[in-house]
C-alpha positions as CSV (number, residue, x, y, z in Angstrom):
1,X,8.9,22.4,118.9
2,X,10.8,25.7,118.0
3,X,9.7,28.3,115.6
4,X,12.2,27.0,112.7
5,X,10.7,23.7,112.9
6,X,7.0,24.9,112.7
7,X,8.4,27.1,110.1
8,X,10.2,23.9,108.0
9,X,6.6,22.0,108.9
10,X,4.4,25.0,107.2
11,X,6.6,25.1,104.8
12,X,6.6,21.6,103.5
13,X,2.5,21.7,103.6
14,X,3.1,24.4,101.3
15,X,4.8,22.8,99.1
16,X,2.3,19.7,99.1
17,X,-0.8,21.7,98.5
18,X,0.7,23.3,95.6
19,X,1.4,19.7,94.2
20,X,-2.4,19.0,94.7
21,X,-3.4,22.2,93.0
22,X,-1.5,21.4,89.8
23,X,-3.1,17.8,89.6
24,X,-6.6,18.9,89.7
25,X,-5.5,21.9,87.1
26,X,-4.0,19.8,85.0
27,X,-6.8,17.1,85.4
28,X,-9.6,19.8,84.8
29,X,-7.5,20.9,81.7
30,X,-6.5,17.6,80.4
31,X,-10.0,15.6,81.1
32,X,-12.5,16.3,83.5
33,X,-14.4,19.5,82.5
34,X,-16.6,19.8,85.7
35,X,-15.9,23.1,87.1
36,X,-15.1,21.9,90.7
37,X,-11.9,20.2,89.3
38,X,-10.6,24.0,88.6
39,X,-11.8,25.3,91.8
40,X,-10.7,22.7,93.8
41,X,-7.2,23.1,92.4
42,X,-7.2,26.5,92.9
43,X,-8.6,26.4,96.3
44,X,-5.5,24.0,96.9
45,X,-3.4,27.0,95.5
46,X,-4.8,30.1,98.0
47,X,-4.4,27.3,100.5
48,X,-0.6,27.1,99.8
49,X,-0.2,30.7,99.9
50,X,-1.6,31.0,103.1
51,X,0.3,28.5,104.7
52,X,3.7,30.1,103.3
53,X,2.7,33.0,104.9
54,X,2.6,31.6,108.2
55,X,5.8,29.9,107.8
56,X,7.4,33.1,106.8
57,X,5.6,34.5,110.3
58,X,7.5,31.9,112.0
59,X,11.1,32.6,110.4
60,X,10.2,36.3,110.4
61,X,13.3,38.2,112.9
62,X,11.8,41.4,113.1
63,X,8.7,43.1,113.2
64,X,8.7,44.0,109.2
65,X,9.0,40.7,108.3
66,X,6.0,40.0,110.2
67,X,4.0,42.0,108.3
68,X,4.9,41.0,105.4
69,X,4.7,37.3,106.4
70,X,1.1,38.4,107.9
71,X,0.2,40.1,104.3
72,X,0.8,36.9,102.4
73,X,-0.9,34.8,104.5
74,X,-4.2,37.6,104.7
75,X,-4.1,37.6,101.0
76,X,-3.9,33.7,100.4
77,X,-6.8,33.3,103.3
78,X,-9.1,35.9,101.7
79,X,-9.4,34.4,98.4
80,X,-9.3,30.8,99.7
81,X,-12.4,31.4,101.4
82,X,-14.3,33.0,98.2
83,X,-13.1,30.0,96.3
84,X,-14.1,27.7,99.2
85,X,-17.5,29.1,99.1
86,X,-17.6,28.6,95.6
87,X,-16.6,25.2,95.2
88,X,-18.4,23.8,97.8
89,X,-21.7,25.1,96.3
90,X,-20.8,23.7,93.1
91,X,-19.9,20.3,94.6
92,X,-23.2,20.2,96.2
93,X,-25.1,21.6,93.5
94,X,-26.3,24.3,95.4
95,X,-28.8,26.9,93.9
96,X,-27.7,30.3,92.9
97,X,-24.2,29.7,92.7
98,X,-23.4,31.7,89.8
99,X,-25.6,34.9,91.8
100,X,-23.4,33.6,94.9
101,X,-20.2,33.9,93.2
102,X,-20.7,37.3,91.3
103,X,-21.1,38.8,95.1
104,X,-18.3,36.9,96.7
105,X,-15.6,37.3,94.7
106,X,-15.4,41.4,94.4
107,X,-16.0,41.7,98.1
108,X,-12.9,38.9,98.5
109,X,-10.8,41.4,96.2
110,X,-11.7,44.3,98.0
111,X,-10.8,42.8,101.0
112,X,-7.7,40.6,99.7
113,X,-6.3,44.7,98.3
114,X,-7.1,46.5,101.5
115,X,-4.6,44.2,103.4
116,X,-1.8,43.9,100.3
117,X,-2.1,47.6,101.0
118,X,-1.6,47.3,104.6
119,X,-4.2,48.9,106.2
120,X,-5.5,46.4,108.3
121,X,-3.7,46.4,112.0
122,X,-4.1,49.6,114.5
123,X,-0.7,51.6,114.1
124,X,1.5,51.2,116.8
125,X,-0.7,47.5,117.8
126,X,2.2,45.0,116.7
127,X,3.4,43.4,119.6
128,X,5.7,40.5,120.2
129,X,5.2,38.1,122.9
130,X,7.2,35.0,124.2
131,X,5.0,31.7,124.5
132,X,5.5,28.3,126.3
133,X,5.0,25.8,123.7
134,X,5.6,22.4,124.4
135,X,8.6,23.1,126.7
136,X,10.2,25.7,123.9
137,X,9.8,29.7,123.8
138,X,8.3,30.6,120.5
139,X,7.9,34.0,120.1
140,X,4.3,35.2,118.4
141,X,3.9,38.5,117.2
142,X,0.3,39.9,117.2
143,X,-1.6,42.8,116.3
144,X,-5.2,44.5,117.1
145,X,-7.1,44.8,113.5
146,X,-8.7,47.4,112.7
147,X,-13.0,47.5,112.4
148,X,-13.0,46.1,108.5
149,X,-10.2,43.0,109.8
150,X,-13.0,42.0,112.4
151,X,-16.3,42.2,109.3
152,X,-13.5,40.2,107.4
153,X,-13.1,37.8,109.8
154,X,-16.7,37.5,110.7
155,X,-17.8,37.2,106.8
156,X,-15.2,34.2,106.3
157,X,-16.4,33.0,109.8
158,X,-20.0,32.9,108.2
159,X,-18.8,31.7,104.9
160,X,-17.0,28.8,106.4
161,X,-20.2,27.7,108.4
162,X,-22.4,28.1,104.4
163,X,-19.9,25.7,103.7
164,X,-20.3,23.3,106.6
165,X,-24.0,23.4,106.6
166,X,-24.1,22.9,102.5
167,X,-21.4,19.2,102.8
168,X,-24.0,18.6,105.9
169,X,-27.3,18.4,103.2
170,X,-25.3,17.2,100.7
171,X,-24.0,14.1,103.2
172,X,-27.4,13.9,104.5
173,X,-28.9,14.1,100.9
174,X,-27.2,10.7,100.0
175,X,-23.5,12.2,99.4
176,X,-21.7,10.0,101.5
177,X,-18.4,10.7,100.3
178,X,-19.2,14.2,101.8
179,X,-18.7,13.3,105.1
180,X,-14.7,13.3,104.6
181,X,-14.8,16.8,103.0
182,X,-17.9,17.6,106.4
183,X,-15.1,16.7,108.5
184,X,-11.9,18.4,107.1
185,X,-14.5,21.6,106.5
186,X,-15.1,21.6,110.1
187,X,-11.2,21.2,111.2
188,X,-10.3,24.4,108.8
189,X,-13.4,26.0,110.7
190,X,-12.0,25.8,114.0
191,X,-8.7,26.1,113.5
192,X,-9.3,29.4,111.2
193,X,-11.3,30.7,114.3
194,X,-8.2,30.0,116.6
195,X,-5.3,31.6,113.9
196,X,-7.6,34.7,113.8
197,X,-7.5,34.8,117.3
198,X,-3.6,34.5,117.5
199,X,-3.1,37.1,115.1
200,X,-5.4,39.3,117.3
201,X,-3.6,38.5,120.6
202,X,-6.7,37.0,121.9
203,X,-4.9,33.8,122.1
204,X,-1.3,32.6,123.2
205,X,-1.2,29.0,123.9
206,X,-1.4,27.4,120.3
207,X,0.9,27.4,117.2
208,X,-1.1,28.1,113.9
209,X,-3.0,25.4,113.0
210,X,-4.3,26.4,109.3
211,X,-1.8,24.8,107.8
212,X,-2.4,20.8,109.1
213,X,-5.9,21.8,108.7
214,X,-5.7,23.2,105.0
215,X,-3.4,19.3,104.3
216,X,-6.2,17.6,105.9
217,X,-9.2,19.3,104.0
218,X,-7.2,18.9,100.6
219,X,-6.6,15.1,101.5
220,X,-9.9,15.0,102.4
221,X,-11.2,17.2,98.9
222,X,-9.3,15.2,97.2
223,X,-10.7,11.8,98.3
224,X,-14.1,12.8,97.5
225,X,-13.7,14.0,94.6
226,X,-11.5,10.8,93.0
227,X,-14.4,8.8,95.1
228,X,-16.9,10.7,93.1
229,X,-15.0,10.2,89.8
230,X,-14.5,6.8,90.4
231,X,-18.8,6.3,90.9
232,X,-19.2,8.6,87.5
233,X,-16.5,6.3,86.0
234,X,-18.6,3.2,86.9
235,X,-22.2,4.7,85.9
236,X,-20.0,5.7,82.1
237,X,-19.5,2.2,82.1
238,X,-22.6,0.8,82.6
239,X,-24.0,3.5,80.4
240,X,-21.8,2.0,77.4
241,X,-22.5,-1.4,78.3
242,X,-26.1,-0.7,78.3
243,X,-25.7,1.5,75.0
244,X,-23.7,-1.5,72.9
245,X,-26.7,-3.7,74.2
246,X,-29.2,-1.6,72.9
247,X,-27.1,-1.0,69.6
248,X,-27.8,-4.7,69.3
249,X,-31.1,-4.3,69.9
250,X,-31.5,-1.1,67.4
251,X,-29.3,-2.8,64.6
252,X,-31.6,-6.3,65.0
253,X,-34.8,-4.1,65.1
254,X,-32.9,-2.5,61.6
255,X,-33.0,-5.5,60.1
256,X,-36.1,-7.0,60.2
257,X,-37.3,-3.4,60.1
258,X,-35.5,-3.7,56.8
259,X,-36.9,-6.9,55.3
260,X,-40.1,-6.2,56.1
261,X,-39.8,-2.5,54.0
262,X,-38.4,-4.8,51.4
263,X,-41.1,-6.8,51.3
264,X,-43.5,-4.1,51.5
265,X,-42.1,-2.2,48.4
266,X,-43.1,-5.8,46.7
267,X,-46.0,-5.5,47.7
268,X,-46.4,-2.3,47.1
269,X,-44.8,-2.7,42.9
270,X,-46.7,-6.1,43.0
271,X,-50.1,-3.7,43.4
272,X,-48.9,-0.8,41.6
273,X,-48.1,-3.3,38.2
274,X,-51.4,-5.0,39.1
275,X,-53.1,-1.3,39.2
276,X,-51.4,-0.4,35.8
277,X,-52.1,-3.5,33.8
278,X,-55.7,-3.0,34.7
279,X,-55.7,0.6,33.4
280,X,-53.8,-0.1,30.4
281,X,-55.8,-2.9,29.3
282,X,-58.7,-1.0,30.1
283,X,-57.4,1.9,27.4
284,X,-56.4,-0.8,25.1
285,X,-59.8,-2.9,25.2
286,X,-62.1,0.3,24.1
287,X,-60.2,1.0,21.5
288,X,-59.6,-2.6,20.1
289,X,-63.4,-3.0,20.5
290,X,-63.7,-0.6,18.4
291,X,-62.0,-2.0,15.8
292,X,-63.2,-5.2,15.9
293,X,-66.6,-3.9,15.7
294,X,-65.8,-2.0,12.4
295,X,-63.8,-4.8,11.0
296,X,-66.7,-7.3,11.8
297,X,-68.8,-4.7,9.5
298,X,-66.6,-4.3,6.8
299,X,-67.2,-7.8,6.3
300,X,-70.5,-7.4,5.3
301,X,-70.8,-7.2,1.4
302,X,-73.7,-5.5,1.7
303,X,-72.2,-2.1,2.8
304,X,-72.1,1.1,0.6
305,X,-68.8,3.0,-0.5
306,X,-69.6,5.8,2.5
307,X,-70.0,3.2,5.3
308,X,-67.0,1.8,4.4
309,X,-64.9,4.8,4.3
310,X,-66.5,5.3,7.5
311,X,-65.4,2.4,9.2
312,X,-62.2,2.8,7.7
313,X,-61.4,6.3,9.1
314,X,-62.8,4.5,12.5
315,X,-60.4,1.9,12.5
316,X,-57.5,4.5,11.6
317,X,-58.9,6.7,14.1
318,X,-58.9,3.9,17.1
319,X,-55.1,2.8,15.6
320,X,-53.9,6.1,16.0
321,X,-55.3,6.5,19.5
322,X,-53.3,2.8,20.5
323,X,-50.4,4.1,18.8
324,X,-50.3,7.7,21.2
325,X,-51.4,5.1,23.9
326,X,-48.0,3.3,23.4
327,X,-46.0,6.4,22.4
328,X,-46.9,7.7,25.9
329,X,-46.8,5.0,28.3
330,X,-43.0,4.3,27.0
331,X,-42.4,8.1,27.8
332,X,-43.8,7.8,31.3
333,X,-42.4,4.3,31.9
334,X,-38.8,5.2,30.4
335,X,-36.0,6.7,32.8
336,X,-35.1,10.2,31.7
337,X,-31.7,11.1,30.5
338,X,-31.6,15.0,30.9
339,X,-29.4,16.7,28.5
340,X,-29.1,20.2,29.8
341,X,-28.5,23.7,27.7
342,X,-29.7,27.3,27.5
343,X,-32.9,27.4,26.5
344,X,-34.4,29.9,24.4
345,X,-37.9,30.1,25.9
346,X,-39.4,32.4,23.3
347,X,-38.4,30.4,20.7
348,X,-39.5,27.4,22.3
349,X,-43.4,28.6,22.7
350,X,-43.2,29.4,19.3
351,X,-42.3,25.6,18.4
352,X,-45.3,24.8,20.6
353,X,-47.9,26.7,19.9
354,X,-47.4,26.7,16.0
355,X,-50.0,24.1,15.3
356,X,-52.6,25.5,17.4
357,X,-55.9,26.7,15.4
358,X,-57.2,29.8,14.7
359,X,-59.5,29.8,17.9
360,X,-57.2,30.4,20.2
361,X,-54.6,33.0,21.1
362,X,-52.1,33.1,22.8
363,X,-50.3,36.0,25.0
364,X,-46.6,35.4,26.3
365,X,-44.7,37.3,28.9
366,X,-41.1,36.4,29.1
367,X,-39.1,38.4,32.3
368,X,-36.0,39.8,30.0
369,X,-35.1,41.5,32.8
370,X,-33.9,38.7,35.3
371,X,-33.3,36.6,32.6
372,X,-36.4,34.7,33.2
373,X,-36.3,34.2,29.3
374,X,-34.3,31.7,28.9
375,X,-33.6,28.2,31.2
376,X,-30.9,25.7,32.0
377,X,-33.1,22.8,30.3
378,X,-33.5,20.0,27.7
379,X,-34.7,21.4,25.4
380,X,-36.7,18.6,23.9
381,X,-37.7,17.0,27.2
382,X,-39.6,21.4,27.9
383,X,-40.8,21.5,25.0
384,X,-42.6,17.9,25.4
385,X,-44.0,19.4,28.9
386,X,-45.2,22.2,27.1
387,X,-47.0,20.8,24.4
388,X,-49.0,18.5,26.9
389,X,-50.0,21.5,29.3
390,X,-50.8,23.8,25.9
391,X,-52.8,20.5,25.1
392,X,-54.5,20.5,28.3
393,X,-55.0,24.1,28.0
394,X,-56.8,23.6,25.1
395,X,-58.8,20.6,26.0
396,X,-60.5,23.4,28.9
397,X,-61.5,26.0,26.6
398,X,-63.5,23.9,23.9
399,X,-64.3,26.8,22.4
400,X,-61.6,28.3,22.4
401,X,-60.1,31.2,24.3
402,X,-56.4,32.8,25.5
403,X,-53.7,30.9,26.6
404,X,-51.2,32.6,28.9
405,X,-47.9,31.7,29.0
406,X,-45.3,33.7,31.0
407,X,-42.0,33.3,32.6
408,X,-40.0,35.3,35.7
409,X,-37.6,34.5,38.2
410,X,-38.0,32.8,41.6
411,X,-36.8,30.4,44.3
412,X,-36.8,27.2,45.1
413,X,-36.1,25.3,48.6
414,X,-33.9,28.6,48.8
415,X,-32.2,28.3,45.3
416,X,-33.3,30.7,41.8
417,X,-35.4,29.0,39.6
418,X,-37.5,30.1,36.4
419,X,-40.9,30.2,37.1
420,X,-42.8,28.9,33.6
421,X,-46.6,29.0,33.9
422,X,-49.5,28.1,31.6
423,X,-52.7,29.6,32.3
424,X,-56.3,29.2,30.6
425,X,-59.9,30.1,31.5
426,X,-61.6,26.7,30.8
427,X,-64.0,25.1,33.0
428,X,-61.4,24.6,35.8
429,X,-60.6,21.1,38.3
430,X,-62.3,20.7,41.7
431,X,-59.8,20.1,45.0
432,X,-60.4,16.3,44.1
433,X,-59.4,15.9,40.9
434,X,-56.2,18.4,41.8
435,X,-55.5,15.8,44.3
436,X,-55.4,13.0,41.8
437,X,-54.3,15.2,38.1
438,X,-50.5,12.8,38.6
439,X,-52.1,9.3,38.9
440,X,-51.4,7.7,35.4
441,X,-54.6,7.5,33.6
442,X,-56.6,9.2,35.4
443,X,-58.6,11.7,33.3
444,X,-62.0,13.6,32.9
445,X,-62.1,13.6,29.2
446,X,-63.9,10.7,27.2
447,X,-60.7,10.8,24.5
448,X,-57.6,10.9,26.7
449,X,-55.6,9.1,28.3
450,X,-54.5,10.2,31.5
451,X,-50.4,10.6,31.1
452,X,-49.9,14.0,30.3
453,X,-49.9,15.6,33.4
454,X,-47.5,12.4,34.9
455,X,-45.4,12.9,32.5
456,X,-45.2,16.9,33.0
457,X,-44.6,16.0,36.1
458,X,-41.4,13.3,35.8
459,X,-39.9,15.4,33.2
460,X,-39.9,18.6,35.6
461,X,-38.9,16.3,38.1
462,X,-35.7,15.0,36.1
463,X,-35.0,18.8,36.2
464,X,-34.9,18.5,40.2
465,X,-37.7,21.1,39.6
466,X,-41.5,21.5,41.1
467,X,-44.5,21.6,39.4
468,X,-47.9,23.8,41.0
469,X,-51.6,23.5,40.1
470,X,-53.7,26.2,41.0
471,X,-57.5,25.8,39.7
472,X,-61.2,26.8,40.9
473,X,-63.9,25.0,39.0
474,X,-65.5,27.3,35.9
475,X,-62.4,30.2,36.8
476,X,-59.6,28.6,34.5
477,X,-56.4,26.6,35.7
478,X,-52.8,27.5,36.5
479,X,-49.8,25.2,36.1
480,X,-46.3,26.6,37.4
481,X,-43.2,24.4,36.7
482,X,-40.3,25.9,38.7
483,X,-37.2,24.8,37.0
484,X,-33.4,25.6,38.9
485,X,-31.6,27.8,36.9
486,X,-28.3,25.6,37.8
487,X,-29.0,22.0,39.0
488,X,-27.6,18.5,38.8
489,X,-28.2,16.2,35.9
490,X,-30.9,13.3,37.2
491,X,-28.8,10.4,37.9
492,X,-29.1,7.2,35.9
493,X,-31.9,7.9,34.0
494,X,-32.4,7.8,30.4
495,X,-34.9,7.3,27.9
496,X,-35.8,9.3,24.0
497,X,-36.8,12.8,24.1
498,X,-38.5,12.6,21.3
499,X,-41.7,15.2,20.9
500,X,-45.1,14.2,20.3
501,X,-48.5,15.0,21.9
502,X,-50.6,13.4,24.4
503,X,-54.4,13.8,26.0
């Protein structure tokens, strides 16, 4: 076993470990992400460089070649065993290993530069000395290190046992493909502790060992980790497995979650016709009771000229009343076809409020400024929201009073709108009826109808806008639509703009 052969040996383990490193490289790269892939590849790396080192040392013929030889192999070693440290605590998910690191690695460096420097052997120390090995004189050159050599050697020494006892916990923990990379930790222990003491001259009658134990430890690394692989490989599988089976179960659960909605939203229509037939033939009935009460008197031949006019201006009153009845339950029921332009909001309050009577006034402020005063809109389809909220206005102040209608800029679900609000001080709504001002025909007053404020609302709604009540009962009432000042037209949806007033 001459020095050329251990040298060819080393040098072929070398060449090995560097193969490993770029598989696990290229396998952290290319597909697993887990950080120990990346260590572990580098580890394999330092662990090449060290065991070129001590090849070199054996085909070193002098003394400087030595040193260099011993340089490479120091620098390789150094950050191997920060690495080491490193990926073991990873592998066993040990606790502050990012704290661990931060430390380890500097003091590695430090270490790793004070030998590429050279200061790390006593001058005038390097000694050569023939050795019977196995019936063949190799010749081993040694060297006494100087005081910051021996706290490197006993740091690695310490960091090498972290190691051992961290695969021991792990193995004992349930790990049991830890034991390989237990045993190949403990070989690289041991013969690390017997290479130092080579290099020291406190030992003659072994070669270097590092480098069978470095091939035996990444064999051993490697093992585990394609073992552990392999188990996360399986438990993916049975995770998909499990996931497609409950897909089933999600898209059968889908299903009849979806025809029982369906039928639900029959239901639902079913009670919502139900719910409007009653409270349009409730509208319908008074009136036509009505008139069949003062067409059952006109009848009578005994009536004078004024009772009959009378009756007649009852029945054309109650007529009227079905006819804006029907005119607004088409307008509610209809699908909206918005037919957006600038809208002149000045001259569209005028339009509105020009058939109001003498008793009341009305005050309009317009923001100019932000061009508040004017509105992507249908024009027809505003104006018909206006008239019913003026109406309603109206209704509040009996008597008559101010009607406030003002306009400035704002946002909506983070997008400018136009802020259009009519105020009044009538008599006000309580929290209840606020809650239900948008249920078709619901109402407080004994002559309407109960679909002015729905409709308000679908119109503004067509507009992808917002409408606001704010009221206290006896302090007046406040309705804000917000209207985008550049929104989508309402799909599919159609239906007359025509104007008219309701109650």
């Amino acid at each position: 076993m001459t020095a050329p052969f251990l040298g060819g040996l080393a040098g072929a383990w070398s060449v090995g470990l560097v193969a490993v490193g770029i598989f696990f490289c290229l396998a952290y790269a290319l597909r697993r992400r887990e950080a120990e892939y990346l260590l572990f590849g580098l580890l394999a790396v330092m662990f090449a460089v060290t065991t070129a080192g001590i090849s070199l040392a054996y085909l070193a013929a002098n003394l400087p070649e030595w040193r260099e030889a011993s340089m490479v192999a120091h620098v390789g070693s150094t950050l191997a065993v920060a690495l080491h440290l490193h990926f073991v605590m990873r592998y066993t998910e040990a606790r502050h290993t990012r704290a661990t690191a931060l430390v380890v690695y500097p003091v590695a460096l430090t270490f790793a530069v004070l030998r590429a420097t050279d200061w790390w052997w006593v001058p005038g120390s390097v000694r050569a000395q023939a050795q019977d090995l196995f019936g063949h004189v190799v010749t081993h050159v040694s060297a006494t290190p100087l005081p910051h050599a021996y706290v490197y050697y006993i740091l690695a020494l310490a960091a090498q046992v972290a190691c051992l006892a961290l695969l021991l916990r792990a193995y004992r923990a349930g790990q049991r493909e830890a034991l390989l990379a237990l045993a190949g930790c403990a070989s690289v222990l041991v013969a690390g502790a017997s290479d130092a003491a080579l290099a020291s001259g406190l030992q003659h009658r072994l070669p270097y060992v590092l480098p069978h134990a470095f091939l035996l430890y990444a064999f051993a690394l490697s093992s585990t980790l394609l073992l552990r692989y392999r188990r996360a490989t399986g438990q993916l599988e049975r995770t998909v497995s499990s996931l497609r089976e409950r897909t089933a179960e999600l898209r059968l659960s889908h299903r009849e979650l979806t025809l029982m909605e369906t039928e639900i939203q029959k239901q639902e229509q079913l009670a919502a016709v139900g719910e409007l037939a009653a409270a349009i033939a409730h509208e319908v009935r008074n009136p036509l009771a009505v008139i069949v009460n003062a067409t059952a008197s006109l009848r009578h031949g005994r009536i004078g000229p004024g009772d009959r006019e009378t009756l007649l201006g009852i029945v054309d009153e109650e007529a009227a009343r079905l006819n804006r009845l029907v005119t607004d339950l088409l307008r509610f029921a209809r699908p909206l076809s918005v037919a957006r332009d600038e809208v002149d909001l000045a001259e569209l309050i005028a339009r509105v409020v020009a058939f109001l009577g003498d008793e009341y006034q009305v005050e309009t402020s317009l923001d100019a400024s932000t061009g508040a005063d004017r509105v992507l809109a249908d024009a027809a389809l505003l104006q018909l929201a206006l008239e019913n909220l003026v109406q309603n206005a109206c209704q509040a102040m009996a008597d008559g009073g101010i009607i406030r209608v003002s306009s400035e800029a704002s946002t909506l679900a983070g997008s400018e709108c136009v802020r259009l609000e009519v105020a009044d001080d009538g008599v006000g709504m309580t929290a209840d009826v606020i809650q239900r001002a948008f249920d078709p025909f619901f109402t407080t007053r004994p002559r309407g109808n109960g679909l002015g404020l729905p409709i308000v609302q679908r119109i503004t709604h067509a507009h992808h806008g917002e409408i606001i009540i704010n009221s206290n009962p006896g302090a007046g009432t406040r309705v804000a639509l917000l209207i985008p000042r550049d929104a989508p037209p309402a799909p599919a949806e159609e239906a007359s703009a025509d104007g008219g007033r309701t109650a």
